[in-house]
C-alpha positions in Angstrom: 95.7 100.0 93.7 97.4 98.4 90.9 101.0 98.8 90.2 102.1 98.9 86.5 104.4 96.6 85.1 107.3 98.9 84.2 107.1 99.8 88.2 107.3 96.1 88.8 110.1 95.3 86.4 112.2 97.8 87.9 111.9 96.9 91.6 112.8 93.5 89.9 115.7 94.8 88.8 116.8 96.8 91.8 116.0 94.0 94.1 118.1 91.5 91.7 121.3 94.1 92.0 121.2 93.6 95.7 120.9 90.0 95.0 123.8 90.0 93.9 126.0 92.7 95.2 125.1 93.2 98.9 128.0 92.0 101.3 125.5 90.3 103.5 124.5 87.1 102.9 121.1 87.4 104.7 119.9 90.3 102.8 121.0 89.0 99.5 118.5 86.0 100.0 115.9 88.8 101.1 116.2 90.6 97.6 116.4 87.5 95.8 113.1 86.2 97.2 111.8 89.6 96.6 113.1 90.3 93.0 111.0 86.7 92.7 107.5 88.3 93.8 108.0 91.5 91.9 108.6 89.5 88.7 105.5 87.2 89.3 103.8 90.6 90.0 105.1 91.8 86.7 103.5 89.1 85.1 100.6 89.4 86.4 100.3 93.8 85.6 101.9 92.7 81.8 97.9 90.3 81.3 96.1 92.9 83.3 97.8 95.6 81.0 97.3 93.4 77.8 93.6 93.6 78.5 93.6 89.8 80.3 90.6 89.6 83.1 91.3 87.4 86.1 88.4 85.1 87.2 89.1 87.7 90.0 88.7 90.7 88.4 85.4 89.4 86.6 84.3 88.8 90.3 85.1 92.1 91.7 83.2 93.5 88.5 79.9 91.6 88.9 80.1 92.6 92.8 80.3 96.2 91.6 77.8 96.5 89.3 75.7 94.8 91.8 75.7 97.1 94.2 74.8 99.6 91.5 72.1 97.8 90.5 71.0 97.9 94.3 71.3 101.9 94.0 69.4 102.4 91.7 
């Protein structure tokens, strides 16, 4: 399942609150690192929503229609 950008721009934000207001240190670093990999996921869901294909996700649809074709 792929998670939209909006949803991935607000854990962003959440995560970057913590970052920055929780009283321990160690779970500060925690949400900065992951306020990081829910903004590179943004990134990624804002091409996927702009109608970019990943080399990936041309792969995954030749694979599918392959087995299709084998169906059939």
């Amino acid at each position: 399942m792929r998670v939209k950008a909006s949803v991935c721009r607000e854990q962003e934000a959440r995560q970057l609150d913590l970052a920055a207001n929780d009283p321990l240190e160690s779970r500060r670093k925690v949400a900065a690192a992951a306020a990081k990999a829910w903004g590179l996921e943004a990134t990624q869901a804002e091409k996927r929503e702009a109608g970019h294909l990943s080399p990936r996700d041309k792969l995954d649809a030749e694979i599918t229609r392959e087995f299709a074709d084998e169906e059939e």
